[in-house]
N, C-alpha and C positions, 0 to 999 in steps of 0.2 A: 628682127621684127618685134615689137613694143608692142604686144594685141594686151589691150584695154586702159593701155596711159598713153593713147594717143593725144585727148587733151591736153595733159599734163606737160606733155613732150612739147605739144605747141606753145604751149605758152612759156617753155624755158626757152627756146627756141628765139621767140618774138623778144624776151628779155635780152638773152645774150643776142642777138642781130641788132639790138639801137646801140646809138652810136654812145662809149662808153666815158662819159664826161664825169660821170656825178658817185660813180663809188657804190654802182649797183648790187644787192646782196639779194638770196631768195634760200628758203629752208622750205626743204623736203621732210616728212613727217609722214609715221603710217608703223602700224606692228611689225614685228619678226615679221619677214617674207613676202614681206607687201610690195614689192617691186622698188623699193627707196635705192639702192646701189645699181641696179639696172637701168633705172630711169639717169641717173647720174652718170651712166660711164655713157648713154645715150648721149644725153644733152653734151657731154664734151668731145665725141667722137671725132665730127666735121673740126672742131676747135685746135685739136691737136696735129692736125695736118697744116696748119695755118701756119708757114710762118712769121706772120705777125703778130703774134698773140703764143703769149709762154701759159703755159699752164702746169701750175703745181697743185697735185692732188696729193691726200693722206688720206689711212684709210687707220680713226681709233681703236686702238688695242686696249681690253680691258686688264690684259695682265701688266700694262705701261701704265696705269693710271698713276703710279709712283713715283715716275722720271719723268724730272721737271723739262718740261717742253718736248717731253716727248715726240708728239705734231710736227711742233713747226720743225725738228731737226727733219722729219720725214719729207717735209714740203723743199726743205731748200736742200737737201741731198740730191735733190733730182736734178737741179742744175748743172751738175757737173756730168752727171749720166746722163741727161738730154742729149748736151751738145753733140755738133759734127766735128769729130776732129780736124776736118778741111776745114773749119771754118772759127774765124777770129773767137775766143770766147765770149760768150754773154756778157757777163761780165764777172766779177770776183765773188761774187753774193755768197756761194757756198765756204768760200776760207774766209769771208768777213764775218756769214752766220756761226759758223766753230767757233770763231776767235769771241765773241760776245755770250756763247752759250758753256764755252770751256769751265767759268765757274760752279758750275750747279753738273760737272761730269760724274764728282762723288758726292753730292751733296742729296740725301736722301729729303724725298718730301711727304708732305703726307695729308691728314684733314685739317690739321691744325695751321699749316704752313700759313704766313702772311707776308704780305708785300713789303719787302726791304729797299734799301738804297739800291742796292745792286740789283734787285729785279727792277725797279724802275728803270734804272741805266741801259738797263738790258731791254727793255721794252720802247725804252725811245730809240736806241740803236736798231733795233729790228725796224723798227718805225719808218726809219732813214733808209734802209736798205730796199723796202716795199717802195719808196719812192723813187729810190734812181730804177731800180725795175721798172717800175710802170713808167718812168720817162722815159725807156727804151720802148718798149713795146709795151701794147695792153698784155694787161697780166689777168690771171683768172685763177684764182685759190678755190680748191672745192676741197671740203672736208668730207669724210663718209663716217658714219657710225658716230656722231661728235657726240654721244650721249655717254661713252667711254675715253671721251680726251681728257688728260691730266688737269691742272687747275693754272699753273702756269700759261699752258697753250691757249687755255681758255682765258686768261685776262688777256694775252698777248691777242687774239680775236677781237675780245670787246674792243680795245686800245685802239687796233686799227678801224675795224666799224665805225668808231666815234670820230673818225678822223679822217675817213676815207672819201668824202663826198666831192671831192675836184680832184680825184686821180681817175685815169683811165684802167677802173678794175672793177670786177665782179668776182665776188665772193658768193662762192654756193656752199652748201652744206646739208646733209642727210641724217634726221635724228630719227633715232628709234625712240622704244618707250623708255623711261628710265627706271630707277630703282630707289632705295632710299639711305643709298649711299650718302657721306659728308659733303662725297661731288659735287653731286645732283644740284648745292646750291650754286656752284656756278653756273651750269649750263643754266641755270633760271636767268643769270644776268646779261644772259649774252642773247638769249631769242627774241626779248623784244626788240634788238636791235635788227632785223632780219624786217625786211618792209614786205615782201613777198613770201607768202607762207602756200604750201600747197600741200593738202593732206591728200594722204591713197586712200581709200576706203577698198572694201571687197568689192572685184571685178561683179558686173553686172550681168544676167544671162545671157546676152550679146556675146562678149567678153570671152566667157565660160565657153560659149559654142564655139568660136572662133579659134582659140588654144585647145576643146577637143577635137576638132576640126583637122589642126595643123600637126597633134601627136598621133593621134590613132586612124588618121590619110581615110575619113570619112566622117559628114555629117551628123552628126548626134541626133536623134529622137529629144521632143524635147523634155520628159520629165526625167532624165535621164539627166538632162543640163540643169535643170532645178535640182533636183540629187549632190547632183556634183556640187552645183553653188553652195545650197547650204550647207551639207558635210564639210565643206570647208573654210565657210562661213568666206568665199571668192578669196581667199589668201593664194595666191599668186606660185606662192614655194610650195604649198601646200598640193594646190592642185597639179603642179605640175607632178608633184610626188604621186600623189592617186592616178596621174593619167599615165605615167611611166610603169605602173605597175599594173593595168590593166592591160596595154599594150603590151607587157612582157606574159602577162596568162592569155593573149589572145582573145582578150574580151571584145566585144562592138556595142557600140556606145548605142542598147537599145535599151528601153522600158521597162524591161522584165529586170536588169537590172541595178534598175533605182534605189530598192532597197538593199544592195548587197556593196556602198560604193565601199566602205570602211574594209571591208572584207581582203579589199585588193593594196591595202599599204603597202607599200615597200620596208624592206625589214631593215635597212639603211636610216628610215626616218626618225623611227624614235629614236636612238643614240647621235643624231643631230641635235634633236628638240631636246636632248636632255642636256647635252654638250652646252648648248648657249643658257639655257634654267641654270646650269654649276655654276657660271659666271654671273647669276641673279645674286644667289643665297647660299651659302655652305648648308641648308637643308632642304632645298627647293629640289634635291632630286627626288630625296626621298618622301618628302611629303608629295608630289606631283604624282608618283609611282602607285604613290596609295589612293590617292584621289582615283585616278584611272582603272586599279585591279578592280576596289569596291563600286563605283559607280556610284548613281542615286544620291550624289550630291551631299555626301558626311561632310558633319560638320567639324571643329576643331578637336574635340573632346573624341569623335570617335579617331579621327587620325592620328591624335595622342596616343591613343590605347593601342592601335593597331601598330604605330612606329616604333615604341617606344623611347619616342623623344620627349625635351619638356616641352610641354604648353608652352609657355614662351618663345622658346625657338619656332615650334611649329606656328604661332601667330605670326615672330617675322616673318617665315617663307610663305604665309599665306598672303604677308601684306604687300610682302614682292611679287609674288605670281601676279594679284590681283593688278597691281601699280603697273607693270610690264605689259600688262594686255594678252596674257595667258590663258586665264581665267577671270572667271567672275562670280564675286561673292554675295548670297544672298542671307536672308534668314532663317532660309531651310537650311542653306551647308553652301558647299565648293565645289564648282565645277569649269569644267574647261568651256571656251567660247567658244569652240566647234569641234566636231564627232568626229574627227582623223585624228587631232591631237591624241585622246585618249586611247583610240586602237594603236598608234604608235607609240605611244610610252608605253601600254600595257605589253606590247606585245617584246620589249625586249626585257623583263622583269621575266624570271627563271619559273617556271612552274611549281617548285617546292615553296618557292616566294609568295609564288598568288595564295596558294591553297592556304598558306599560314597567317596570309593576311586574312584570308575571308575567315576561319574558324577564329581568330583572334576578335574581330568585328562582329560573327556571330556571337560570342559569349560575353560582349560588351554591351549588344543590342538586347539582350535576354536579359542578362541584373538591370539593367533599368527599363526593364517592361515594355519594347517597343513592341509592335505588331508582329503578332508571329511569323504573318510570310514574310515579313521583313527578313527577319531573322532567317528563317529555312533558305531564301533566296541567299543568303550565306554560304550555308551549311551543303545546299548541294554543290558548292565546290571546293570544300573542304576536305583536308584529309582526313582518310579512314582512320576506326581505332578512339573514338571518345565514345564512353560506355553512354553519356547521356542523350546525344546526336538520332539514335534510333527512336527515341518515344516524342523528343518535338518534332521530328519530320512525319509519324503520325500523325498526333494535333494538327497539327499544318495543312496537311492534305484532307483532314475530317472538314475544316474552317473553306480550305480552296471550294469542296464539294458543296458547302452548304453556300459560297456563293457563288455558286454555277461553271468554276471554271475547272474541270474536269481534267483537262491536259494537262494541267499543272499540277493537279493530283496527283496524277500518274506517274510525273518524273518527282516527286516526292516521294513517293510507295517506293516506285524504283533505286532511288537512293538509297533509301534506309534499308532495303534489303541487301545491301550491299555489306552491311554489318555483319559483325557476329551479333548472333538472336536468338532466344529461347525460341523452342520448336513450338510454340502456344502464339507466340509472337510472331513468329513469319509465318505462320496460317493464316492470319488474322489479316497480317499486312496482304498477302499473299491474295488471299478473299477478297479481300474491298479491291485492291489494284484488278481480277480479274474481271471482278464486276463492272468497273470503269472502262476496263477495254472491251466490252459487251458494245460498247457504240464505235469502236474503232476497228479492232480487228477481231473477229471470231476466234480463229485459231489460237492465237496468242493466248487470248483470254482462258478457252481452255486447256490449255498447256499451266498455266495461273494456277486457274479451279482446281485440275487434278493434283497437283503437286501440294496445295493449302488441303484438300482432304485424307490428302496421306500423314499428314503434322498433326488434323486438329483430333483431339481427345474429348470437345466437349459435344453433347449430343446436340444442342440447340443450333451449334454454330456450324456443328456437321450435316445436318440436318439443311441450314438454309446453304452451305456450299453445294451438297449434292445437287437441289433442287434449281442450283442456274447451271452448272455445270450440266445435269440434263439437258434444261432447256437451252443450253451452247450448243451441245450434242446434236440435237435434235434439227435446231437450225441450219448443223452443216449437213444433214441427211445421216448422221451416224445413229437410227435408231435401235439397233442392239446394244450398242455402247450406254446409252442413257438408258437403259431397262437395265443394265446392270448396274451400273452406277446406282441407280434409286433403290433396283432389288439386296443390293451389296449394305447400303448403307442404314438400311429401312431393320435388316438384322442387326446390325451392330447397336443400335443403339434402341431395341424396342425395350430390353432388361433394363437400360435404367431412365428412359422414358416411353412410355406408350404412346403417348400423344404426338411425339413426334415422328415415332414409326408408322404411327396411323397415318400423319401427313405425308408422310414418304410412299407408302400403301394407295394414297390416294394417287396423285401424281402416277404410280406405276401401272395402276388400272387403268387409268386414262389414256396416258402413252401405250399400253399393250391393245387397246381398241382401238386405236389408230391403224394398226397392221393385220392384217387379213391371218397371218401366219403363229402373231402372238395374243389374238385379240380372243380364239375359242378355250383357253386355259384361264383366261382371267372371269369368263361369264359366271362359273356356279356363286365364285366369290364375289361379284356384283348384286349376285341376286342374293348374297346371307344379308348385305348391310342393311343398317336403316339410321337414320338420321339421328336416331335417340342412344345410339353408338358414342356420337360426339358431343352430347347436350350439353350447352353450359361451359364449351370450352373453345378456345383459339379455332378448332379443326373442325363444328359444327358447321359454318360458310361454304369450306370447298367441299366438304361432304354432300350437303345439300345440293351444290353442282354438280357433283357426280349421280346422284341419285336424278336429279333434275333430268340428266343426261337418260339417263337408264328408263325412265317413264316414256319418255318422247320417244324413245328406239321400241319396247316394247308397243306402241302406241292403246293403249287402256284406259289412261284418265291425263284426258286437259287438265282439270282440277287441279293435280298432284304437281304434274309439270310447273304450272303458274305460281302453285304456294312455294314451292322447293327453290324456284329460279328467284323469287323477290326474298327469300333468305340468304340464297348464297350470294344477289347482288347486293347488298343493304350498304356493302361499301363500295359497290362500284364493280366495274368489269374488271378493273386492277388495280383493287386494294392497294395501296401502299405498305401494309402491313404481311401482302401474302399473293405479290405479284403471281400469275400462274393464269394459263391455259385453259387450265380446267374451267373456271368463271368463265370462258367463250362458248363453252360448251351449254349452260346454261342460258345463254343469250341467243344462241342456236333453236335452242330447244323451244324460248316462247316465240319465235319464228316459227317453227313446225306447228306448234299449238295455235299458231293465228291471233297471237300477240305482237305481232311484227312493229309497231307502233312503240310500243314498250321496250323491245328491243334496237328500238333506233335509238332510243333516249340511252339506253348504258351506252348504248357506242358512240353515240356524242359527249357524253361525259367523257368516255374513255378517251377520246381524241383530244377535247378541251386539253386534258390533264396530263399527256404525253405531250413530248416534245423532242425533235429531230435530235436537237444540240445534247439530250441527257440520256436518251435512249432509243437510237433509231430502230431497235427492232421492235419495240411493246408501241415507239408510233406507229410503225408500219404494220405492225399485228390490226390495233385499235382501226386504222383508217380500210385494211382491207377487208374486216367482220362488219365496218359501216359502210363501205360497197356493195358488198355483198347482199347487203340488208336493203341497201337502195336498189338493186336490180330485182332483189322479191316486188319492190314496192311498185315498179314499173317507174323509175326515177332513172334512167340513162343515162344524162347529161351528170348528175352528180356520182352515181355510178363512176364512171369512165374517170370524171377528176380525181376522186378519192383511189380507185386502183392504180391510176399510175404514179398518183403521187407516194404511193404505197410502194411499187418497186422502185422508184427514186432514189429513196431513206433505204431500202433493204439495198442498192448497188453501192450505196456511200461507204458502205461496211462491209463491202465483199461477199454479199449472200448472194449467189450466184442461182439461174435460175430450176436448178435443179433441187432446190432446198423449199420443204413443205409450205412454209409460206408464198413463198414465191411462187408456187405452182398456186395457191389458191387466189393468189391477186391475177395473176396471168390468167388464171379459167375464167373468173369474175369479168376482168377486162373482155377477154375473149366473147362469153355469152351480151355484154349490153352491145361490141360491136356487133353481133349475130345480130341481133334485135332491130338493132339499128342499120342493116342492109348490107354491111360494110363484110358480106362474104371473106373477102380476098385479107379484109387487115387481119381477119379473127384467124383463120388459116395460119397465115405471116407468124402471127402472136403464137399459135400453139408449134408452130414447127421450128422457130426459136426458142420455145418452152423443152424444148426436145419431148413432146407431149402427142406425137403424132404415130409411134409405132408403141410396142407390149408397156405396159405400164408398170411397177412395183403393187404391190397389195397398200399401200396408206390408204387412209380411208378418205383423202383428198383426193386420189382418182377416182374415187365411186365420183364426185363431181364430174370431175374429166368427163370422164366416159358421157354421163348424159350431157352434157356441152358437147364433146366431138359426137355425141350421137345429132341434136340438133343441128349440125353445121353439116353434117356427109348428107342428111335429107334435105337440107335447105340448097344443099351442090347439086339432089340427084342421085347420090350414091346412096340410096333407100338400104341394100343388103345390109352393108358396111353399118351404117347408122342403126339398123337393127342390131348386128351385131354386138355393139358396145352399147346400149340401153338390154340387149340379154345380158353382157357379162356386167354390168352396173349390180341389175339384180339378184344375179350368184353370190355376189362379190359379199352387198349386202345384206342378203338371209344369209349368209354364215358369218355374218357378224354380229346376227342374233335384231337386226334390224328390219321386221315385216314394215314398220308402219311408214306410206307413202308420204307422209308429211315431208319426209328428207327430200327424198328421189322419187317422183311418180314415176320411174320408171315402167310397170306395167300399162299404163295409159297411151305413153310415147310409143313403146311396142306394138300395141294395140292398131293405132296410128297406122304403122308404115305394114304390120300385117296385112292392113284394110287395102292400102293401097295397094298393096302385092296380090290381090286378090285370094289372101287365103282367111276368109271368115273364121272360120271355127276355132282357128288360133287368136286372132284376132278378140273375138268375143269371150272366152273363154279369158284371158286375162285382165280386158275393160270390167267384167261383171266380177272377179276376184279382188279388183281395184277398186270398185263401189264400194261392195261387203267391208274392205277393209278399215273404208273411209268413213262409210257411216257407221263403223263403232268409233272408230277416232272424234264423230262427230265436230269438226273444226269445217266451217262452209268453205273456205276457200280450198280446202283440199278437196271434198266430197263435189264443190263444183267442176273442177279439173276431173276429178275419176268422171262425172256424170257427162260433162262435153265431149270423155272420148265414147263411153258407151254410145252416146245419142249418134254419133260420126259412123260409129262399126255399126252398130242397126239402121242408121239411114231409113227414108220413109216418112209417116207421120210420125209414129211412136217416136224412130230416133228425134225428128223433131221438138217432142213433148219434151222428150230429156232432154235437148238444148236450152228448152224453155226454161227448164228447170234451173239448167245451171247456169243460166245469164242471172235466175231469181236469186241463187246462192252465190254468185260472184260479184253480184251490184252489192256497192258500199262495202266490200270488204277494200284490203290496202292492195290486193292481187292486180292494180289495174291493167297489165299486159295479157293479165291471163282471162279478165275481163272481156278485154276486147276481141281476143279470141273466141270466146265464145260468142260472142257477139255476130264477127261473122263465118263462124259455123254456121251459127244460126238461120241467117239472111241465107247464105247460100242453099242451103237446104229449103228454105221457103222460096227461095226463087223454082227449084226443080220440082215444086210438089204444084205449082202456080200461085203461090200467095203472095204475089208481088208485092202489094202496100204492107204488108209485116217486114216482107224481106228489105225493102229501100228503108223502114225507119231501122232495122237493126245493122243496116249493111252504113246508113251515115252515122250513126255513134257509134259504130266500131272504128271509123274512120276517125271520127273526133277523138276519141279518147288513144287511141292508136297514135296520132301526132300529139296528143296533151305527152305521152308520155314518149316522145321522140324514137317508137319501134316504127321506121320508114317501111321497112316491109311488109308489113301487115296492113299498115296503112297502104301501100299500095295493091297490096293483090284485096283489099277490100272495095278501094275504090274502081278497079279493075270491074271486081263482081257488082256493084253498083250502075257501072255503066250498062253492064251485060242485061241489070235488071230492070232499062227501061231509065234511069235517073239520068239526066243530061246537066253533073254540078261546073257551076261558069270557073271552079277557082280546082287549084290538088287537094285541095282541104279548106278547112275553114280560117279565120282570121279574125283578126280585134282584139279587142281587150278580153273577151271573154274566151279565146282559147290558149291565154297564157295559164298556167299552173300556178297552183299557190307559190312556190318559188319563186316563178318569173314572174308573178307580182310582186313580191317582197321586193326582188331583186330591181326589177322597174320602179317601183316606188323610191325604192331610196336613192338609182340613181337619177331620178327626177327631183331628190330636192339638193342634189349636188354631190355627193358623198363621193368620193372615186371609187375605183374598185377595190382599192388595199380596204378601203373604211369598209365600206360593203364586206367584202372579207373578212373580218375583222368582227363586223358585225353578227353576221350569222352563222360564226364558226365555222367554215369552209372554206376552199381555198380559193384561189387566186382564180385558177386555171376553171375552177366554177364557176365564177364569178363573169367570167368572159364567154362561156357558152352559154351561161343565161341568156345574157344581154345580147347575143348572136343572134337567139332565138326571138327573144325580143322584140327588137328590130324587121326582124323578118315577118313577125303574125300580126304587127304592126305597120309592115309596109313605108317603114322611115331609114335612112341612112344613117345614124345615128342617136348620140345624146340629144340636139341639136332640136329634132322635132318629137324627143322622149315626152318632154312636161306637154307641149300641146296636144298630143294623140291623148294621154290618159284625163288630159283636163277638158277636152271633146266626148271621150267615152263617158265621164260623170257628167257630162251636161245632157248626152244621151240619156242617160239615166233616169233622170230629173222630169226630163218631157213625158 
């Protein structure tokens, strides 16, 4: 079966079937392995059974290009091995053909050879003998490969062609490409005599499918058959070569894999492909072989350098490769006409061979200054042992880094440490490569880190290994590991810098009040620093964070907190000069002080400026401190997107969810679904956090704890939720933490006290949580302490402190906690009978309660609203006016078209925000979509207007 020259086949078919009066000829044409001898032994298959019709075929030999008539003795030899010996002879044609070609038996020929008396004689004789044939029977001459027949055979061709048109024959012939042999100019003289010309071109995806189809006994997927196509740019030999060697690895022609077809050459091929190139050019192996190792399309001059052949030669064999249809030559360089040729030549070239070509090619590419990955893409597969290889694959990876592509960094670092290297030098390397696998694999990385801080001698460079090496540490949960590591390193190097032991100092205070266990031996040293410690130098910034930290925990002066934190942020939540943790803490801190606004701004910055692709954990850090920041704010919907996209980036890289960060994205996550009603997912969330029995001392569970404390009261399980908002508070006053800003823990306690019916505990830590709040003097905390007091005294009074703290929680950024008080309040003025106070505080609790998508609160408010006599026609309110400043933005601009990537894009956030906006949107608008977005809000401005 002929799958994809069926055409072709018809139409030799239609040729050879008229009746043969006039001396019909047709040439076959198409590269190496284009189906030209296939299609030929086709088209005469039916022919040779015939018999009426003799058919002499030859098939040109390029090492006979020498021996004159070589062909045609091949063509009339067959007459005496056709026959039947039952049957009368043909007739004498083969001892008439001897006897006419007997003189040219020693007669060597060659480019120069020209037409004599005696080749003529010889050519009208053959002449003669074509004609008593064909007066017997139609006769049929098919030549194969004629781009290798002698020069003789080939006038002996023309001679008949020109002469053949009232004999009963057909003359076929199959040319490949040629070369730029002395041959070549006959085959020129003899093709335009060929009236029917039929070129093969590469099989079509039909085609392609049809031949996977029929090797591998199952339909192909189809980019798998485009794969195939191009890879082999549809050459017929070619594919059949790739489909034979898929079918031998048990491949199935599916999708996944498309890009791996070259992968599966057979190792037979290339010493094919090279075998018929020998017979191009005495150098078409070796320049073919170099083309293929080095790749990237070199041009003559590098294949010179690399072969060491001359110029000259290496032009021939390029100009043959090219002439032959091998390759193709452009003004970049040389390359093959499809992607199996080159896996198969390269692949039968010996591995001491490749490696010597590529460091030959690298140190070619270097003296005339190409581009250095140029060059490194060399060198990493070069052999070891060239003292200069280690400092440009350096360079190399500095230049990959600076334009974003990190992988390739990495298998550069990797390389060059593959050398012998000064121990200064593979720290170095050792550093930077650890750093880059900070986005791919944790452990690795620090396996890197430790090893470069055991090499390096200089305090600056040891100094910033320790400090990610920490923070690797830290990430995998090893925090004893990284408290030595900083404490280890922090001495070593304080004698010949202080500034940088100070920076080590810092970082280790920070990381030891993270831990319950290591966090009461770091306090007295907390309390000696002061910012005028570091004045004037690099380590003045994260100092100021840490002190920033240390005011907000004591809770004494907002003031101090506020100046400290806009010093240590001046560059940012994460300097580029001085990435670090600590800066979070200070972001934290004007959070607690009731800067939360201020604190949203670094952590948008931080987020802008992070990026998955360069460092997924300092993104994933940046976006869960701006979750976090958006659930203080009562901001849900963007809450929820930024946490999960935050554990996203932190699973890219194997941060599993047992590691500090992960647990505070996951808490985060957990408290906006509390808020949000969604009991059962926050549960889900902490019991896959493994967050649900004893917890370690980090001071990430002081979080926990008051989240699992909300979540066990909001189930019902009041003890239990008492329980961990007590051990919240233990946890931190012995972390030297009174002030409530962090953790109102005493508040929550207070709470579920009240409920348990035990007062006196109850009150006794609501009015411990005032006191402490109005020295902190920040309203949104002092509102929160005053709304649980008002709840535990109940009554007017408690009322009056509700009053109060709805006064101190209006227009602060707290609005979940706003609304809270809001209907505390209402409900307490429904039981005392102030109905009209209670319905207007009991429907803005509601309002704002849905502004900021807490379902829950918004329900059990409107619950108590009903209770107090209000009959509202809708669950809440609607229109334009109870979208949020967000889901106005977000509405606006998908009203003048924007999509959501632009929207995204636009307002720094993500995708997955983008689409619960506009959820909500739609819903407080009452539309199905985009569709009625521009007329609701261009109805609500004309409401406006009236």
């Amino acid at each position: 079966m002929l799958i994809g020259r069926e055409r072709e086949l018809s139409a030799l078919t239609r040729l050879l079937g008229a009746p043969w009066t006039g001396g019909d000829s047709a040439l076959i044409g198409g590269s190496w392995g284009s189906g030209k001898t296939a299609l030929l032994r086709a088209a005469l298959a039916d022919l040779r059974q015939d018999p009426g019709t003799c058919v002499l075929s030859a098939v040109a030999d390029p090492l006979e290009r020498d021996l004159p008539f070589g062909v045609v003795r091949r063509l009339f030899e067959q007459l005496g091995a056709d026959n039947d010996p039952s049957e009368p002879p043909f007739c004498d044609g083969t001892l008439d053909a001897a006897r006419m070609l007997a003189p040219w038996e020693q007669r060597p020929d060659g480019p120069a050879a020209t037409v004599t008396g005696q080749d003529a004689e010889a050519l009208g004789g053959l002449y003669r003998l074509i004609v008593r044939l064909a007066g017997e029977r139609r006769l049929l001459i098919a030549v194969d490969d004629l781009q290798w027949a002698d020069p003789h055979s080939l006038r002996w061709l023309r001679y008949l062609l020109r002469r053949a048109d009232n004999l009963p024959l057909v003359v076929l012939a199959a040319l490949g490409p040629g070369d730029a042999d002395p041959h070549s100019a006959a085959v020129a003289t003899v093709e335009p005599l060929f009236p029917h010309r039929l070129t093969l071109d590469g099989l079509a995806d039909d085609a392609v499918e049809a031949l996977a189809t029929q090797v591998l006994g199952e339909a192909p997927e189809q980019s798998f058959t485009v794969a195939c196509r191009e890879a082999t740019g549809g050459n017929p030999l070619l594919l059949h070569a790739v489909l034979r060697g898929l079918r031998t690895s048990g491949q199935r022609p599916r999708a996944e894999l498309a890009d791996r077809i070259t992968d599966h050459v057979p190792a037979d091929l290339g010493s094919a492909v090279l075998t018929r190139m020998q017979e191009v050019d005495p150098h078409a192996v070796t320049t073919a072989q170099a083309v293929a190792v080095l790749g990237g399309a070199p041009g003559i001059d590098l294949i010179t350098e690399v072969t060491g052949l001359p110029e000259p030669a290496v032009a021939d064999a390029v100009h043959r490769l090219v002439g032959t249809g091998w390759m193709t030559g452009t003004e970049h360089g040389l390359s093959f006409v499809c992607d199996v040729l080159p896996a198969a030549v390269a692949a039968v070239v010996l591995p001491s061979r490749r490696r010597d070509l590529h460091l030959r090619a690298a140190r070619h590419l270097l003296a005339h200054e190409a581009p250095l990955l140029r060059v490194a893409g060399h060198l990493l597969l070069s052999p070891l042992g060239e003292p200069w290889v280690p400092e440009v694959l350096g360079r190399a990876a500095t230049l990959a880094v600076e334009q974003g592509d990190e992988a390739r960094a990495a298998a550069l670092l990797r390389r060059a440490l593959r050398e012998e290297l000064t121990a200064e030098l593979r720290a170095t390397l050792l550093a930077t490569l650890g750093e880059l696998e900070l986005t791919s694999s944790l452990p690795v990385a620090v396996r890197n880190l430790e090893r470069s801080l055991e090499l390096s001698t200089d305090p600056t460079q040891q100094t910033a290994i320790a400090r990610k090496l920490a923070g690797a540490l830290l990430a995998l949960d090893r925090h004893p590991d990284a408290l030595e590591t900083l404490r280890r390193t922090s001495e070593a190097v304080r004698r010949t810098d202080p500034d940088q032991a100070m920076r080590l100092e810092i970082d280790f205070i920070h990381t030891s009040l993270s831990e319950a266990a290591s966090a009461p031996a770091v306090v007295p040293r907390l309390m000696e620093l002061d910012v005028s410690d570091a004045a004037g130098s690099p380590v003045q910034r994260p100092l100021a964070a840490l002190l920033s930290l240390r005011a907000a925990m004591t809770g004494t002066s907002t003031r101090e907190v506020v100046a400290l934190a806009r010093l240590a942020l001046s560059q940012g939540m994460a300097p580029e000069d001085d990435e670090s943790v600590v800066y979070t803490g200070a972001v934290t801190s004007l959070g607690a002080a009731g800067e939360t606004e201020l604190a949203l701004s670094y952590a948008d910055a931080a987020v802008r400026s992070a990026h998955p692709g360069i460092s997924a954990f300092h993104y994933a850090h940046a976006l869960t401190t701006r979750a976090n920041i958006h659930c203080r704010l009562g901001r849900l919907a963007d809450c929820q997107a930024d946490a999960e996209a935050a554990l996203g980036a932190l699973d890219s890289i194997g941060v599993g969810p047992c590691n500090g960060l992960s647990t505070f994205a996951i808490t985060t996550l957990a408290e906006t679904l509390l808020r949000q009603g969604k009991l059962a997912d926050a549960e889900d969330l902490l019991v896959r956090g493994d967050l649900t029995g004893r917890l370690n001392g980090n001071w990430i569970n002081d979080y926990v704890l008051m989240v699992r404390g909300w979540l066990r009261c909001a189930q019902g399980r009041l003890e239990e939720g008492l329980a961990d908002f007590l051990l919240c508070g233990e946890r931190t006053c012995a972390r030297g933490m009174p002030n409530p800003g962090f953790f109102p823990w005493r508040s929550e306690a207070a709470l579920v006290y009240a409920a348990l019916r035990q007062g006196e505990a109850a009150r006794a830590l609501a009015e411990e949580e005032v006191r402490l709040a109005r020295i902190w003097g920040v309203p949104e905390v002092t509102g929160v302490a005053v709304r649980a007091l008002g709840v535990v005294v109940g009554g007017r009074k408690g009322l009056d402190l509700l009053g109060e703290a709805v006064r101190l929680l209006d227009g602060t950024p707290a609005r979940v906690r706003y609304a809270q008080a809001l209907a505390d309040c209402g409900v307490l003025a429904r039981k005392v009978g102030r109905l009209s106070e209670a319905r207007a505080h009991l429907r803005q609790a509601v309002s704002v309660a849905h502004e900021c998508g807490a379902t829950s609160l918004a329900d059990q408010a409107l619950a108590e609203l009903r209770a107090a006599g209000d009959r509202p026609r809708t669950r809440t309110f609607h229109g334009v006016d109870a979208l949020t400043p967000t889901e106005r933005r977000v509405a606006d601009l998908a009203g003048r078209g924007l999509t959501n990537r632009e929207i995204a894009q636009r307002l720094f956030v993500g995708l997955r925000t983008v689409e619960v906006h506009l959820t909500n949107v739609y819903g407080k608008l009452a539309i199905d979509g985009r569709a009625g977005l521009t007329r609701a809000l261009a109805n609500a401005a004309t409401d406006q207007e009236l």
